[in-house]
N, C-alpha and C positions, 0 to 999 in steps of 0.2 A: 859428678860421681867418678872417683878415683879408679883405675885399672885393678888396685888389692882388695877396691870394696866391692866391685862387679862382681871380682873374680868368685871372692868366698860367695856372695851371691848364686853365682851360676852353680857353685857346688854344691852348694845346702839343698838347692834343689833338682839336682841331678841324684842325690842320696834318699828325697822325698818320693822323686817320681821312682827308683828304685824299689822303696820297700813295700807304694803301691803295688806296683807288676802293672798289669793291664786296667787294673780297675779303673774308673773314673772317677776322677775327683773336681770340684768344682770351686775350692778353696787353696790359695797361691798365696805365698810368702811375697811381700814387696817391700816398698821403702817409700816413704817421702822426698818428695826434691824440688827445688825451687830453682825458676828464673830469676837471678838477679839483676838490677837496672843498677847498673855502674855509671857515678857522676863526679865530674873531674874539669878544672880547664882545660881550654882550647892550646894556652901557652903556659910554662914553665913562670911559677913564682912562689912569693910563703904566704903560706894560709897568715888570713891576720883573725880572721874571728870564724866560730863555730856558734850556729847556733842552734845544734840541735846533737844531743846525745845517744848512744847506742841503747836501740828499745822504744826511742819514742815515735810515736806516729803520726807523720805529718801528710796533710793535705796536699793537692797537687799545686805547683806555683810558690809552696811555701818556699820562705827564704832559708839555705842549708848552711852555707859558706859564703866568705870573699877572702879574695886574693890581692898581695898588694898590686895596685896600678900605679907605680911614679914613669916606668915606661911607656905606658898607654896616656897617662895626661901628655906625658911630652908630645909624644907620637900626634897626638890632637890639637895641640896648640902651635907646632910647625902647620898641620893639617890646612887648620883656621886662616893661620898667619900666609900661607899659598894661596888660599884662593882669596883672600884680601886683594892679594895683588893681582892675583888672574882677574877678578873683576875691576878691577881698574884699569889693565890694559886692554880687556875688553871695550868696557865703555869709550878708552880714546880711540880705539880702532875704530870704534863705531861712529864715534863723530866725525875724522877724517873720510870715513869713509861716506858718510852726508854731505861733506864739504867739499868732496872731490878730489880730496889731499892724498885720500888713501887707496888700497888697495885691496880687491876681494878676497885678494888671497892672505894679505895679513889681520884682516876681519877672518878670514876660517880659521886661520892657525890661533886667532885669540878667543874665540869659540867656542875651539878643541880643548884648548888650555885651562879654558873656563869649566867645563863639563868633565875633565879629568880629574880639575883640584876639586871640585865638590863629591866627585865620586870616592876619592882617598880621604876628605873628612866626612862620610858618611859609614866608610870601612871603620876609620879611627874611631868613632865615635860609637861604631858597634865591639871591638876590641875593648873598648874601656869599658862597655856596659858588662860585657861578659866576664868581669871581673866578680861576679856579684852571680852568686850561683843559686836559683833556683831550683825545687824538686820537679822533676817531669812528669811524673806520675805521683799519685796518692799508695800508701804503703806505710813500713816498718823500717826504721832506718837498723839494718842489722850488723853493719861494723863500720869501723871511721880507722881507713888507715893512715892518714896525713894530721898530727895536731897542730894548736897553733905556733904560729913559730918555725914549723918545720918547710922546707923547700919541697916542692913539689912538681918533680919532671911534668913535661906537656905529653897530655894524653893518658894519665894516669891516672886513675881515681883517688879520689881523695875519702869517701864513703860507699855503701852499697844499700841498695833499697831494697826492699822486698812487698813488690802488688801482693793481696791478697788473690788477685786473679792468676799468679803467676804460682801458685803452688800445685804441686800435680802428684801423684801417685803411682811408681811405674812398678811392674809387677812381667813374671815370664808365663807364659801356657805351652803346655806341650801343641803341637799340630795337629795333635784328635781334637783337642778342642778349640781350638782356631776357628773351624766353619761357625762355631755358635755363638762366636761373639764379633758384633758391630759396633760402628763410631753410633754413639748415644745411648748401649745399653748402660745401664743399673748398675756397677754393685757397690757391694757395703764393706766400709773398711769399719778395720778393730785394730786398735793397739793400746800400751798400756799409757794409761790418763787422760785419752781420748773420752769424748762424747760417748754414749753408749749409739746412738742413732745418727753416722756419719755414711752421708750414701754420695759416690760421685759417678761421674758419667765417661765412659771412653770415647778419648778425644783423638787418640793415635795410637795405629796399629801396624808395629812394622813389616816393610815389604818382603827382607830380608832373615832369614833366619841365624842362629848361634846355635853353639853344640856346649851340651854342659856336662863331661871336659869334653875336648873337642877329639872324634872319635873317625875313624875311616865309615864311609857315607853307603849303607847296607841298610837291606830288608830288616835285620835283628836290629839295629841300632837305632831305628828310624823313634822312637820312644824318643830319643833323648834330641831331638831336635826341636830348640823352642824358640817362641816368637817375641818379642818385645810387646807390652802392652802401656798406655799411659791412660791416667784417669784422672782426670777434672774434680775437685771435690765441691759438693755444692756449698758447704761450710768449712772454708779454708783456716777458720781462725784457731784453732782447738789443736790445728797438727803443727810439727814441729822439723822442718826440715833436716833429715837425717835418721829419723825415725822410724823405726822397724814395725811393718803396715800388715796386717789380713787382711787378704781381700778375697769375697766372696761372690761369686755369680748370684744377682738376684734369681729368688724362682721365678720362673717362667721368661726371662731373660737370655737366662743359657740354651734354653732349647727350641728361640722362635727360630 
C-alpha cells in the first residue's frame, strides 16, 4: 500500500469519524491487500521458457520458468573434471601410503582435496538445478515481469504469486473502539461484486497508533487517534486485491 493510497485513506476516515461526533459506530471503511511471493533466480540470465501465464493458478512445486544454464553446465563439468583427478590422486596417495612410499601427510592433503572437489560439484550441480524455477507455494500467478528472451538481473523476480492464504483485509478503529476488538473476532466484509456472505477473522492489531491528519496530541483530539487493524478472510477467493472493503463488527463480537 502506497503512502498517496494510506494517505486518502486516513482522510476519508478522519471526515467519517468527524460527521459521527461521539457517537459509535461499528462499521470502518478498508481495503484489500495481499502478500505477494516473489520468484526469481539466484544468478543473473534470460529467461528461455515460461510456463505459466498471468491469472493462472498453479500448485505448489509446479514448474514456472527456466533460465539459460551454458554457465552453470560449464561450471559442472570443470566441477566433474576436478574431482576425477582429486580421486585419482587420492587413491595413489593412498597406496603409497600402504606401501610405505608415502606420506600421512600427503594422503591428508589428497583427502582434503578429494572432499573439496566433491563439495564444489555438489554446489555446481545445485547452481544448474536452479536454473529451472519452481512455484514455492500453491496460489495465482498475478504479474510476470521478465518475458522470454529478456535478461534478468540476479535477485530479481521474474513473476509474483499470490497464496489465497496471503490476502488480508486492513481497515482503521478509533481507540474507543480498540478494547472491543481481539485477534480472532468476526467480522463481515462488503464490497462491490463480492460474495454477499464474506466473514474473516482479526489476525493483527497494531501496537502503535496514527493520527488522521496528524494533529497536536490533546484531550479534544484524542477522537481521531486510530489503530491499524488486519483481517484474515475465511473465503479469499471472491476479493480483489486493491479493493475498497466494509467492514463490520459481528454482533456480539464487538462487545465481548
Amino acid at each position: 500500500m502506497n503512502t498517496w493510497f494510506r494517505g486518502i485513506t486516513l482522510a476519508v476516515l478522519a471526515l467519517s469519524l468527524a460527521a459521527c461526533g461521539n457517537g459509535r459506530s461499528d462499521t470502518f471503511q478498508g481495503w484489500v491487500e495481499g502478500v505477494f511471493v516473489f520468484v526469481g533466480p539466484d544468478e543473473a540470465g534470460r529467461v528461455e521458457q515460461l510456463s505459466v501465464r498471468e491469472g493462472d493458478v498453479v500448485a505448489a512445486n509446479a514448474p514456472l520458468f527456466t533460465v539459460d544454464a551454458e554457465l552453470q553446465r560449464a561450471d559442472l563439468r570443470v566441477a566433474e573434471s576436478v574431482l576425477a583427478n582429486s580421486k585419482q590422486a587420492f587413491e595413489r596417495a593412498q597406496q603409497l601410503l600402504k606401501s610405505g612410499s608415502g606420506s600421512h601427510k600427503a594422503f591428508d592433503d589428497a583427502e582434503a582435496n578429494l572432499r573439496e572437489a566433491d563439495a564444489r560439484m555438489i554446489a555446481s550441480r545445485t547452481r544448474l538445478s536452479r536454473r529451472q524455477l519452481f512455484s514455492p507455494v500453491a496460489g495465482a500467478v498475478q504479474q510476470i515481469y521478465y518475458r522470454e528472451g529478456e535478461m534478468v538481473p540476479a535477485g530479481r523476480a521474474v513473476l509474483s504469486i499470490l497464496p489465497p492464504g496471503n490476502v488480508k483485509v486492513r481497515f482503521f478503529v478509533p481507540q474507543a473502539i480498540l478494547p472491543t476488538i481481539a485477534l480472532g473476532n468476526v467480522v463481515s466484509i462488503r464490497c462491490d461484486g463480492c460474495a454477499k456472505d464474506v466473514t474473516a477473522k482479526v489476525s493483527f492489531i497494531a501496537s502503535s497508533a496514527e493520527y488522521t491528519p496528524p494533529v497536536i496530541y490533546s484531550e479534544k483530539e484524542r477522537s481521531k487517534l486510530v489503530f491499524l487493524i488486519e483481517a484474515r478472510p475465511d473465503s479469499p477467493e471472491g476479493l480483489r486485491v486493491g479493493q475498497p472493503a466494509t467492514v463490520t463488527l459481528m454482533a456480539g463480537e464487538a462487545k465481548r
